[in-house]
N, C-alpha and C positions, 0 to 999 in steps of 0.2 A: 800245568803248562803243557805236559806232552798231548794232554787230552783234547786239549782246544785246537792243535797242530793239527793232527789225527781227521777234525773236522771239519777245517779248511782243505786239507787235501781232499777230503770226499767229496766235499761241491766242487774242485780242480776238475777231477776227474770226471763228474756227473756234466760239467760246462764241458769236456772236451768229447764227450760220446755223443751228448744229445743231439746231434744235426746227423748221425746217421742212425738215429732210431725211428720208426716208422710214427708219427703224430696227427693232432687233427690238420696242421695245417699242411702237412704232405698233401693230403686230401683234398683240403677246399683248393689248394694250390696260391703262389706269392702273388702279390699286385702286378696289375700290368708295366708299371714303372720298376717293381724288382724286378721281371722276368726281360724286359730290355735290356736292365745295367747287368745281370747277367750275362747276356748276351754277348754284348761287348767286349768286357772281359775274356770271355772263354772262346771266342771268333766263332767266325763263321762254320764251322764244324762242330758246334754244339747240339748237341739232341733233347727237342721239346719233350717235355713226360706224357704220354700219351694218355687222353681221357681228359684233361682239362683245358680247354682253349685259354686260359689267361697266358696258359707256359708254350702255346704254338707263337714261331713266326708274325709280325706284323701281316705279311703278304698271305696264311694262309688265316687269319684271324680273315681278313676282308674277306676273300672267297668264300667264306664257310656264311658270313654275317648277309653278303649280297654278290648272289654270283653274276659274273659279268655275261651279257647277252651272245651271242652269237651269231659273226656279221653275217647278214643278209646274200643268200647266194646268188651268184654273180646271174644276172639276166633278171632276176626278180623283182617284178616293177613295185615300189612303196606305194600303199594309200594312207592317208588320202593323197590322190598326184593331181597337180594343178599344171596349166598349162596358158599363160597367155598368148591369144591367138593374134589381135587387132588384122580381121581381116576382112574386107569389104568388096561388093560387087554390087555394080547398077546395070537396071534393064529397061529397055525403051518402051515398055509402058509406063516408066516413071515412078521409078519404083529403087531403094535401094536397102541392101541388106549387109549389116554387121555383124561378124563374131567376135566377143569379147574375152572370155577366157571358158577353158575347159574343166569340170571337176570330176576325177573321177572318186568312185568306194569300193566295196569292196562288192555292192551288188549295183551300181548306178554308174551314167555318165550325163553329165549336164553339160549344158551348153548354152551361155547367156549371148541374149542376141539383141540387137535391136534394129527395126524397120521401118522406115517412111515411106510416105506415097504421096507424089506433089499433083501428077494427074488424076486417074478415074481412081479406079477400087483392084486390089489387092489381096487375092486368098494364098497362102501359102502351105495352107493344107487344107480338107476336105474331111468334114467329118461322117461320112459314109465308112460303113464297115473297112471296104477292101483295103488291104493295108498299099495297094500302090498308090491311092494317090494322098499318102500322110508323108513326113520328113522321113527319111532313111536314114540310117547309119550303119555302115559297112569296110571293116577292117579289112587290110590290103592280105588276108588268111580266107577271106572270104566268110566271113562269118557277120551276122546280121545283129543289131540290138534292138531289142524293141520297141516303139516308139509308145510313151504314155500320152493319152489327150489330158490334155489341161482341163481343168473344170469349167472355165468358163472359156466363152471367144475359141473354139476346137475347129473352125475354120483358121483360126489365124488372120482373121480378117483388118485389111488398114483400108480408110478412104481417102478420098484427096484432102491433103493437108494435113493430116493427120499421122502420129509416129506410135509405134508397136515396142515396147521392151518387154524383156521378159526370159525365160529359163526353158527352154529343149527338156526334154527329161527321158533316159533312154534307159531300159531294163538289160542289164546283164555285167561283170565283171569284166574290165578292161584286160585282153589276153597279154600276157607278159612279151610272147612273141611279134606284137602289132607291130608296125611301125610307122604305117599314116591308115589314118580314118578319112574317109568320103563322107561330106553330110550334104543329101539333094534334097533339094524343094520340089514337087509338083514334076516327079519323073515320069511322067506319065505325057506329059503336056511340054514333054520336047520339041517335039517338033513346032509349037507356039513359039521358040525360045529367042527369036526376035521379033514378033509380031509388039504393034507399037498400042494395042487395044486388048488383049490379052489379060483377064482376071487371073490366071495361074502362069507367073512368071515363073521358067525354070531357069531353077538357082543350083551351083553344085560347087561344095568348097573341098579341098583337099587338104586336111591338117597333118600335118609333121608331128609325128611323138617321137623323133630321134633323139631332138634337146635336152 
């Protein structure tokens, strides 16, 4: 009888040591549901074991798993940036011009357009080398975008009766400092700019990128 006594006390004793002896599961570390109700328990002044995320913090388990971005500094324009323009001018050779919306990237600025011609014929650009008499685009910084030719129709040509859609397409990064673009048609042939017979109507719109 005292024997049996003798060995119950010794599993007593081995249950009351063993959570501060060093084991496997120190190591892998508890569930993420024991390391919460822990938590709780022992408040906010509890110390996660370092070396195993299951025993950190909910809020540093996130940050370690997907770190949060870093807002965007302040003046820094986002692409892709989109800008609806809805903006229109007509000219007395019978001719009139749309802008529809604006798209910029990170090397491009688009500008969808669309053009009628009720009377004669209508060039709105020239596809001759010299870059004055194609569309323009120029930032109120003074800086210029390149204008690409379209593959096909690089006059930009409409006749009577007949209507032109289609996409501008300009070479360069929209500067973060802009805050309106100038797009001209046929600056060259200003001084045409109310003649009522006139194949190159000049056209010249001023867009707002304040909004």
């Amino acid at each position: 009888m005292m024997k049996r006594w003798k060995w119950v006390m010794t599993i007593a004793s081995l249950a009351f040591v063993l959570p501060a002896c060093s084991t496997l599961s120190d190591r892998v570390g508890p569930s993420h549901d024991q390391a919460t109700q822990t938590e709780a328990e022992q408040g906010s002044q509890a110390e996660p074991q370092a070396g195993t995320a299951e025993n950190r913090p909910d809020k540093e388990n996130r940050s370690a798993t997907a770190p949060t971005k870093k807002p965007p500094s302040k003046g820094k324009r986002q692409f892709p940036y989109t800008l609806d323009l809805d903006l229109q001018k007509s000219h007395p050779n019978g001719s009139t011009v749309t802008l529809h919306k604006l798209t910029a990237d990170e090397k491009y600025i688009k500008i969808e357009f669309e053009a009628v011609q009720s009377a004669g014929t209508t060039l709105l650009s020239r596809s001759w080398n010299d870059v004055k008499y194609k569309p323009s685009l120029i930032d109120d910084t003074g800086f210029a975008y390149k204008y690409i030719d379209p593959a096909k129709n690089q006059d930009l040509r409409i006749d009577r009766g007949q209507m032109l859609s289609g996409t501008l397409v300009f070479y360069g990064k929209l500067k973060d400092e802009a805050k309106t673009l100038t797009l001209t048609f046929n600056k060259e042939y200003e001084y045409e700019k109310d003649s009522n017979s006139t194949w190159n109507p000049y056209y010249q719109f001023t867009i707002d990128l304040s909004n």
